[in-house]
C-alpha positions as CSV (number, residue, x, y, z in Angstrom):
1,X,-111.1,-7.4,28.6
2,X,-109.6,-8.3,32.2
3,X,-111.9,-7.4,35.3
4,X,-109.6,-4.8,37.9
5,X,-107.5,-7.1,40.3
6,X,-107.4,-10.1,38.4
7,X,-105.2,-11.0,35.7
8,X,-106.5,-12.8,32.5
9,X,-103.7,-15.7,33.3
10,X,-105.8,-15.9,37.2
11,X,-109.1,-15.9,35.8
12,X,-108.4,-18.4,33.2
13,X,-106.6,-20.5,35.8
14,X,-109.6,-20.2,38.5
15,X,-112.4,-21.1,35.2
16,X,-109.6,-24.2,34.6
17,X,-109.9,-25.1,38.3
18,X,-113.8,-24.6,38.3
19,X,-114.3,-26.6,35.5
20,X,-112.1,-29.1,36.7
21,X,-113.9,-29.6,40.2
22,X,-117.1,-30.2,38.2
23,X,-116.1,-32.9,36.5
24,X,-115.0,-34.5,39.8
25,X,-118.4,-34.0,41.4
26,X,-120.1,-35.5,38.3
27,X,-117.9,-38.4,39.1
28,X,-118.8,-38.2,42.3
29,X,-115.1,-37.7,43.0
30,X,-113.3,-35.0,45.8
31,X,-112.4,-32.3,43.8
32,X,-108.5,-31.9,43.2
33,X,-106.6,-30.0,45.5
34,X,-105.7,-27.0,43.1
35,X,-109.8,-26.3,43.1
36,X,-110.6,-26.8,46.8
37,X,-111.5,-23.2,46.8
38,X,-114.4,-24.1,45.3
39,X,-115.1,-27.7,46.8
40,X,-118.6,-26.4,48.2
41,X,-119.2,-23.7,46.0
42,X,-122.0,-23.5,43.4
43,X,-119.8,-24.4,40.1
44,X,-122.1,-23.7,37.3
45,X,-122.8,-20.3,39.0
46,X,-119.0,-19.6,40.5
47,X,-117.8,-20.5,36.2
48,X,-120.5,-18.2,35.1
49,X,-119.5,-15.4,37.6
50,X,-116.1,-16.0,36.5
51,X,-116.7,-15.8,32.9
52,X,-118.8,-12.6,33.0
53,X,-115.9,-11.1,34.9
54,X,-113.6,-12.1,32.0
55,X,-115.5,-10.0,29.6
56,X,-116.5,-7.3,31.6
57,X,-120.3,-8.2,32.2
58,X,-120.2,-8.5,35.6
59,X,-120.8,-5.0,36.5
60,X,-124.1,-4.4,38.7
61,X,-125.1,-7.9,39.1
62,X,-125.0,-9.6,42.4
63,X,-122.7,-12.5,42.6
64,X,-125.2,-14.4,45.1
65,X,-128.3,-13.9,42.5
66,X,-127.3,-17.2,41.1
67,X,-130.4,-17.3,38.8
68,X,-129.5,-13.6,37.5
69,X,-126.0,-14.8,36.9
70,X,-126.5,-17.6,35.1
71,X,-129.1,-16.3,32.7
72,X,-127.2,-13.7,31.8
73,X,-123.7,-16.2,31.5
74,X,-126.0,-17.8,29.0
75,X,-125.7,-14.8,26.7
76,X,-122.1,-15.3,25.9
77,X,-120.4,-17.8,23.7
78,X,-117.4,-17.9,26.5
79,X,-119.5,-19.8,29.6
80,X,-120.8,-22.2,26.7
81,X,-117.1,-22.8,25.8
82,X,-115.8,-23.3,29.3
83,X,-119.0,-25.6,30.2
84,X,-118.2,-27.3,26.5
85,X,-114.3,-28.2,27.8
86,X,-115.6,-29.7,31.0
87,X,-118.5,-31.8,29.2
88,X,-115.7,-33.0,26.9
89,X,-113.5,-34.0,29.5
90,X,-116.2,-36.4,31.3
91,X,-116.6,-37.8,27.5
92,X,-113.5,-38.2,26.7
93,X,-112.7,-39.9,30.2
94,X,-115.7,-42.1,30.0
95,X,-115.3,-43.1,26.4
96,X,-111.3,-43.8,26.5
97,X,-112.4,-46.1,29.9
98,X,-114.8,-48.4,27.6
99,X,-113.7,-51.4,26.3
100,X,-115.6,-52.3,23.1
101,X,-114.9,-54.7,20.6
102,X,-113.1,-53.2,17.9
103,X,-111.1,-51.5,20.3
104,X,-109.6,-55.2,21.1
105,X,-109.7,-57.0,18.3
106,X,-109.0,-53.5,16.0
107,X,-106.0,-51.3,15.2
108,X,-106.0,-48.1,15.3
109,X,-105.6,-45.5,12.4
110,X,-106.4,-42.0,12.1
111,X,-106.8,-40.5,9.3
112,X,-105.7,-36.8,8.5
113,X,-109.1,-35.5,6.3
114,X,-112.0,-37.0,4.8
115,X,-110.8,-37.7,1.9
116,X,-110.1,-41.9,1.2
117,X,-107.0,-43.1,2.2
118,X,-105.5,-46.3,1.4
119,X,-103.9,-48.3,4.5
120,X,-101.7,-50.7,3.5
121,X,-101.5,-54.0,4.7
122,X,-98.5,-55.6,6.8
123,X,-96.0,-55.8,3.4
124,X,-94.6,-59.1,1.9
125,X,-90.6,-57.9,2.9
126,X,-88.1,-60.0,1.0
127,X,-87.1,-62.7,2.7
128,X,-83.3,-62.4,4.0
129,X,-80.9,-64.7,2.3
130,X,-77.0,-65.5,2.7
131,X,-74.8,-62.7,2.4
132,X,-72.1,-63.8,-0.1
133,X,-68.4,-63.1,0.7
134,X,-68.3,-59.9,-0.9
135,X,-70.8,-58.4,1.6
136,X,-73.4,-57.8,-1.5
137,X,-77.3,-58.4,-0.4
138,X,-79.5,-59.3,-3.0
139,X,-82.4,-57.4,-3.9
140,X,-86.4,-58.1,-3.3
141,X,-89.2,-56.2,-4.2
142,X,-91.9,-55.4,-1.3
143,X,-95.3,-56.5,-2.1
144,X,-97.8,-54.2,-1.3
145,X,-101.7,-54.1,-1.0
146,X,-104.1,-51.7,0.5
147,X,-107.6,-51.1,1.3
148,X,-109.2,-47.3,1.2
149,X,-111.7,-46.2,3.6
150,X,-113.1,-43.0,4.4
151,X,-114.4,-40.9,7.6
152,X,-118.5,-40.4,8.3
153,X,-119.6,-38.2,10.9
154,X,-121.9,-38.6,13.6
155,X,-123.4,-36.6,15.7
156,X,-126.5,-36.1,18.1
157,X,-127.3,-33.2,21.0
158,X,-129.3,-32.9,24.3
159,X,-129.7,-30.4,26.6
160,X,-129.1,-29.0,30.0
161,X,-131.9,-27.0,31.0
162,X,-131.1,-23.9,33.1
163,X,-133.1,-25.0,36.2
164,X,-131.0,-27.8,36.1
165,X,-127.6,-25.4,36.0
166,X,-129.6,-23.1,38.5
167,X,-129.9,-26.5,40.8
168,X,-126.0,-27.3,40.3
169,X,-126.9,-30.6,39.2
170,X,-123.8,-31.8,38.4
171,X,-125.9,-35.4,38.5
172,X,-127.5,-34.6,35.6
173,X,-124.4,-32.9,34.2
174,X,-122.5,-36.3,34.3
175,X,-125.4,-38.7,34.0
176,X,-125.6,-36.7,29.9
177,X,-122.1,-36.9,29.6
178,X,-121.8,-41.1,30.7
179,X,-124.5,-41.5,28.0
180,X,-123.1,-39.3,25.2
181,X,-120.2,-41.4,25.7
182,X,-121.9,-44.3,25.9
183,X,-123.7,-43.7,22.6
184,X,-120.7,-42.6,21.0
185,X,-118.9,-46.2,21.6
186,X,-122.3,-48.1,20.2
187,X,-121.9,-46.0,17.0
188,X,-118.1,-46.9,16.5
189,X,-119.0,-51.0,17.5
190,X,-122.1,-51.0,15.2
191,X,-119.8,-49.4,13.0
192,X,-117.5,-51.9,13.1
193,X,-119.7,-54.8,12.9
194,X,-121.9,-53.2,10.1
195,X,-118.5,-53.6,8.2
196,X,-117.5,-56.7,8.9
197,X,-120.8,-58.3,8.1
198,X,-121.7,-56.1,5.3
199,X,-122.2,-58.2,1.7
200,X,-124.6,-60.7,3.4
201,X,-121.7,-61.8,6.4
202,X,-119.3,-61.8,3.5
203,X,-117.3,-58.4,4.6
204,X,-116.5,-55.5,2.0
205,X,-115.5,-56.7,-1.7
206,X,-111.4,-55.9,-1.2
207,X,-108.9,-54.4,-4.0
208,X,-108.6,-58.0,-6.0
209,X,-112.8,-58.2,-6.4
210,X,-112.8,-60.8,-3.6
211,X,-115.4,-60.8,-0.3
212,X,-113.2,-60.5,2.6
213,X,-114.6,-63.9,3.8
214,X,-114.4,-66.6,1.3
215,X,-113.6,-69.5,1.1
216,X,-111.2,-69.1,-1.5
217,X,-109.1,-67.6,0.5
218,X,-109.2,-70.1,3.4
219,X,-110.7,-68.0,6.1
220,X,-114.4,-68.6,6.2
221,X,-114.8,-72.1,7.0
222,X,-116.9,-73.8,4.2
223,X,-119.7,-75.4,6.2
224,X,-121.0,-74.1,9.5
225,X,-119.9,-75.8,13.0
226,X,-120.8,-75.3,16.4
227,X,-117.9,-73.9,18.7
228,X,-116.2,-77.4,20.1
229,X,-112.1,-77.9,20.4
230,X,-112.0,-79.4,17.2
231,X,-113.7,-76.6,14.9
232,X,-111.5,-74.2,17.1
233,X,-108.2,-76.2,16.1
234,X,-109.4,-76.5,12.5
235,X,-110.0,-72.8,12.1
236,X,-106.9,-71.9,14.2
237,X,-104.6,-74.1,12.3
238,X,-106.4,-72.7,8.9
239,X,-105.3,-69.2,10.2
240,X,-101.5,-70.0,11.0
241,X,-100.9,-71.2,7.5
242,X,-102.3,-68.3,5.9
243,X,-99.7,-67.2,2.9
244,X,-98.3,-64.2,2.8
245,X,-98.8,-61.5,-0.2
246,X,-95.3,-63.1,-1.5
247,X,-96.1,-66.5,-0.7
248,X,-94.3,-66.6,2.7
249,X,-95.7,-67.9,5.6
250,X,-97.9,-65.9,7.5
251,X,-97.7,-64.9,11.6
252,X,-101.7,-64.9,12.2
253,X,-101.7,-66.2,15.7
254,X,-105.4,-66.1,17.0
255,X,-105.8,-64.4,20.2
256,X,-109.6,-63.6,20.5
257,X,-112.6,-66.0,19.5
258,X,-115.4,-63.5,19.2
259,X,-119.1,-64.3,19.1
260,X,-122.8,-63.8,20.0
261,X,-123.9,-63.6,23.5
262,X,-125.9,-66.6,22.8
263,X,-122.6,-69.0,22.4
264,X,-120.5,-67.3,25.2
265,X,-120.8,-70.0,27.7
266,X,-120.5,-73.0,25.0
267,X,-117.0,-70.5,23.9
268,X,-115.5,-70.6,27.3
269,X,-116.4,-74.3,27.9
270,X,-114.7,-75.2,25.0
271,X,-111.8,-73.0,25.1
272,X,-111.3,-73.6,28.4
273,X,-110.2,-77.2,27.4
274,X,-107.7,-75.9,25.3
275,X,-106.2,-73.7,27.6
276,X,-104.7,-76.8,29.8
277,X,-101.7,-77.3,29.1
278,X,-101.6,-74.4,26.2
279,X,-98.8,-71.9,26.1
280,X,-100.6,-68.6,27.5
281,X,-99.3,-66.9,25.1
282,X,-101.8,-69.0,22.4
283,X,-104.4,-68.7,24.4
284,X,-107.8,-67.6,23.1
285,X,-109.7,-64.9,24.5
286,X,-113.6,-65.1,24.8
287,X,-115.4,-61.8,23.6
288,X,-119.6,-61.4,23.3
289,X,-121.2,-59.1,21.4
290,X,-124.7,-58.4,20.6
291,X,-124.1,-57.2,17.0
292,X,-123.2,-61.1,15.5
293,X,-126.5,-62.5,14.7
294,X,-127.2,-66.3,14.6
295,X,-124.5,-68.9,14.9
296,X,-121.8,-67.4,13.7
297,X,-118.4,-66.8,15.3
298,X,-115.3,-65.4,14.4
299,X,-111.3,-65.7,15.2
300,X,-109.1,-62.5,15.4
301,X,-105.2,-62.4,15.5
302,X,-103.8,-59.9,17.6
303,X,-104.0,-56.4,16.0
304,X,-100.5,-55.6,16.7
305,X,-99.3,-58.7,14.6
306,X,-101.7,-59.2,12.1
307,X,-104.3,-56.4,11.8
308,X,-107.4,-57.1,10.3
309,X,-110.2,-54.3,11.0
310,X,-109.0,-50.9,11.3
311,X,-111.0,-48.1,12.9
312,X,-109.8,-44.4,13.9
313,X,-110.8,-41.0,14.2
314,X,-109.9,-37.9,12.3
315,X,-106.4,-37.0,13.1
316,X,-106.2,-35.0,16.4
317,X,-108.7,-36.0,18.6
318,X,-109.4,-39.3,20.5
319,X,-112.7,-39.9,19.5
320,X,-116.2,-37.8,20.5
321,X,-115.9,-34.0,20.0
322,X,-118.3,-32.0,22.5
323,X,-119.6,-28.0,21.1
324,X,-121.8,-26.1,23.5
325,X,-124.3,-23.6,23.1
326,X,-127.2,-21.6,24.5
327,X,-130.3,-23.2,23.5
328,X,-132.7,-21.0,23.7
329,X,-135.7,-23.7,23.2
330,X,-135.4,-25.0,26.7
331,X,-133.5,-21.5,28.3
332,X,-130.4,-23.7,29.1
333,X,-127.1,-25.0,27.1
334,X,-127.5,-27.7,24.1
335,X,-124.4,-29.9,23.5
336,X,-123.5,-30.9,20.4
337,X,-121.6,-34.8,20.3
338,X,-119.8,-35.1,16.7
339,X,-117.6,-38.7,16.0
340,X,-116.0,-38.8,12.8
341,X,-114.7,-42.2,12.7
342,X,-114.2,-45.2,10.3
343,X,-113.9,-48.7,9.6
344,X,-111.5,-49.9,7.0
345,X,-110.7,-53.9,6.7
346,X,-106.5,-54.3,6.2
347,X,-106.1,-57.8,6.1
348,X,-108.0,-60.7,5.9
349,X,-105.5,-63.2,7.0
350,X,-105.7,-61.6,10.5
351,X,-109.5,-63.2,10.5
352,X,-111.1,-66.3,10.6
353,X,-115.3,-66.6,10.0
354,X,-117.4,-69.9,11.1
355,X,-121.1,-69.7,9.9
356,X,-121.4,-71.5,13.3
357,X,-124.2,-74.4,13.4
């Protein structure tokens, strides 16, 4: 139902425009232009007026009765869903701003369902050979090899309280949001780690039976060593001669060296004598991060050349998915943070593991 004088294309562009200038003043931003109109206005109360219009509640309530208006915006499933849009927003924003881990050192895959699905690792294409006369190429079989994984979901809640919405504390409003995105990157980084060290530091068991790290396969380092220039060269030069699935050689360039907060300083002393004189393309980058216990440290090759990690999100969204709804415990709006994300290793000659010492 559209209220008299205002079209449904108007009112949905004005709840746009509200929703849009409180997201700026949780960021402590100037609202944009387009929403000026409401630059000093009471938003949660101006979107709630708004939305009661939409549906024809509005009759014989006073506009200026913020309380009144509110309480009764409450009722409906439609201010929930406007207020859910803008708390996704300042999510979204927040959590595509962060810069974890596994965002650097991890590729990105989606996945289009829960069910498992395979990713397959960079294949083994036949190496190209001279063209005889006659123009006839001969033919190679690809090698192929993939890993399955499979999406979890996650989710938590909190709540506004409606003195808080009466107060147009769009402090609070943000302050939620900056954590729920905030949490929701810790749980994809745990995530991530929890995989990688999972089997005692040994990584998931792969297709063939094997640990991802082992020393079999050349890319944990068989006894321990502190971070120095030569346990760096030994594990980088261990990485570039990784085989491919076909025998060829391999392109696993490290790019990051990734390790506890602990060994951070000792990293970029070390690396830092490397990097004189290096090409900057071979340079290593220096990452912390609280989820490696002890000693040990890791090398990564650059996800877009030699993937080993994978982590995404189901198919469709960017990451943390914000609901909203009247919560009547605490007379105010509860939202609802879900993340269905996974982990999924791709292939282990894009990593390198040192027990450290």
């Amino acid at each position: 139902m559209t209220a008299i004088g205002f079209s449904s294309d108007y009112q949905h562009e004005g709840s746009q425009a509200l929703c849009d200038a409180l997201v700026a003043r949780a960021q402590g931003r100037p609202v944009p232009r387009y929403a000026e109109l409401w630059a000093d206005e009471h938003l949660f109360a101006s979107l709630a007026h708004a939305r009661l219009m939409a549906c024809g509640k509005d009759r014989g309530i006073n506009p200026a009765a913020r309380g009144d208006v509110i309480r009764l915006a409450l009722t409906t499933s439609d201010f929930s869903h406007w207020l859910s849009g803008a708390y996704t927003k300042l999510v979204t924003e927040l959590y595509a701003n962060a810069s974890p881990t596994f965002q650097r050192v991890g590729k990105r895959s989606d996945f289009k369902d829960f069910r498992s699905t395979s990713l397959l690792n960079p294949s083994d294409f036949p190496t190209p050979t001279e063209t005889a006369e006659a123009g006839e190429t001969r033919r190679g079989a690809i090698i192929e090899g993939g890993e399955a994984g499979a999406l979890a979901t996650y989710s938590s809640r909190a709540a506004l309280s409606y003195q808080s919405l009466v107060n147009d504390d769009s402090g609070i409003f943000g302050s939620i949001a900056e954590a729920a995105a905030l949490r929701a990157v810790d749980r994809v980084e745990s995530l991530f780690w929890s995989t990688i060290l999972s089997n005692a530091g040994a990584g998931p068991t792969l297709r063939d039976g094997v640990a991802y790290f082992a020393t079999a396969r050349g890319n944990l380092a068989s006894s321990g060593s502190a971070i120095s220039t030569t346990s760096i060269g030994a594990a980088r030069a261990a990485m570039m001669r990784f085989a491919g699935p076909g025998g060829s050689t391999s392109v696993s360039t490290p790019k990051f060296l990734v390790c506890a907060p602990e060994k951070l300083a000792l990293a970029e002393a070390e690396t830092a004598k490397l990097a004189l004189g290096a090409d900057a393309q071979t340079r290593l980058t220096v990452i912390g991060t609280p989820h490696i216990p002890g000693n040990a440290w890791f090398l990564f090759a650059p996800p877009a050349q030699r993937p080993s990690f994978a982590y995404g999100y189901l198919e469709g969204t960017n990451g943390p998915q914000v609901s909203a709804r009247p919560h009547w415990e605490t007379d105010g709006v509860e939202f609802v943070l879900v993340i269905d994300a996974h982990v999924t290793p791709v292939d282990w000659r894009g990593c390198y593991q040192d027990p450290g010492a």
